[in-house]
C-alpha positions in Angstrom: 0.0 0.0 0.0 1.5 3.4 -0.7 2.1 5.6 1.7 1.1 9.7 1.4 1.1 12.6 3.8 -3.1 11.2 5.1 -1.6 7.7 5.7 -2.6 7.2 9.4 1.0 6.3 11.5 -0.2 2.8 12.3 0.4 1.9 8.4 3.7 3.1 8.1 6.2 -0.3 7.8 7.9 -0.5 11.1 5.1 1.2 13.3 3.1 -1.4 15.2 0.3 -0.8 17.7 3.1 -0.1 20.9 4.7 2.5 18.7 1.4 4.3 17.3 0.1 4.7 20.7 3.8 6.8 21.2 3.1 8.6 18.2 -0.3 9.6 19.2 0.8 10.6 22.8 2.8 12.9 20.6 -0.2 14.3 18.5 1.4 12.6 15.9 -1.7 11.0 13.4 -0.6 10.7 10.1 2.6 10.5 7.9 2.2 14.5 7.2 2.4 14.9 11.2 5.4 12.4 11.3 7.1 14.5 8.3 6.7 17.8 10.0 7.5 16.8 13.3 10.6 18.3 15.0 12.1 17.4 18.6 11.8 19.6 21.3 15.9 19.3 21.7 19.2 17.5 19.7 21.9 16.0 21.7 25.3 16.2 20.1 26.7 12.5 21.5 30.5 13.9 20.1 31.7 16.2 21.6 33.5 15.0 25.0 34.0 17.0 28.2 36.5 16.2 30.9 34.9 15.1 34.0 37.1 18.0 35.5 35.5 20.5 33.6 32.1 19.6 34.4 29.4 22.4 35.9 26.5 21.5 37.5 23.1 21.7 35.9 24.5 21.5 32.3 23.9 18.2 30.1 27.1 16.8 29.1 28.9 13.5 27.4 31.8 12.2 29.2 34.1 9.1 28.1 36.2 7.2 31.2 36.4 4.1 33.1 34.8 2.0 35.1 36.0 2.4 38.5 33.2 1.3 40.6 31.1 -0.9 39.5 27.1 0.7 39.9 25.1 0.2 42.8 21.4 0.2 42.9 20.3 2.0 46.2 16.6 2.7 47.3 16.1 6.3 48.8 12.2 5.5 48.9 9.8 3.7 48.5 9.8 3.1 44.9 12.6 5.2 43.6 16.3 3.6 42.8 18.9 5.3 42.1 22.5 4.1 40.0 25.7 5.3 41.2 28.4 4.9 38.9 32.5 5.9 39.6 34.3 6.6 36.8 37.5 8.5 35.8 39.5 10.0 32.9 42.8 11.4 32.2 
């Protein structure tokens, strides 16, 4: 079946019921919404900061090692929280 800018999302190869549901949460209906949808935000995943550098409150992408291996830790009831060590140069 061809696909055109009316197409409902769920018809779209690749977009089962799971993903349409998504879609919709998004007010996204049809192929024309999916076309002319933009995100809210874009991460750029290549450009590495030294942990040293780092400044609270700021989103960042670091690269190091493992030091400590994570921990799963319940504050409450409900909520877990990963800790991770890890270092660089």
């Amino acid at each position: 079946m061809p696909v055109n800018l009316e197409t409902p999302v769920q018809y779209i190869k690749g977009v089962g019921p799971r993903r349409s549901e998504m879609f919709e949460r998004a007010g996204i209906r049809t192929a024309g919404d999916l076309v002319r949808y933009r995100p809210f935000r874009y991460e750029d995943r290549t450009n590495f900061q030294d942990i040293a550098a780092l400044r609270l409150g700021r989103d960042v992408v670091v690269r190091g090692t493992v030091q400590h291996p994570g921990q799963l830790r319940m504050r409450r009831k409900g909520l877990s929280i990963f800790e991770l060590v890890i270092a660089d140069d």
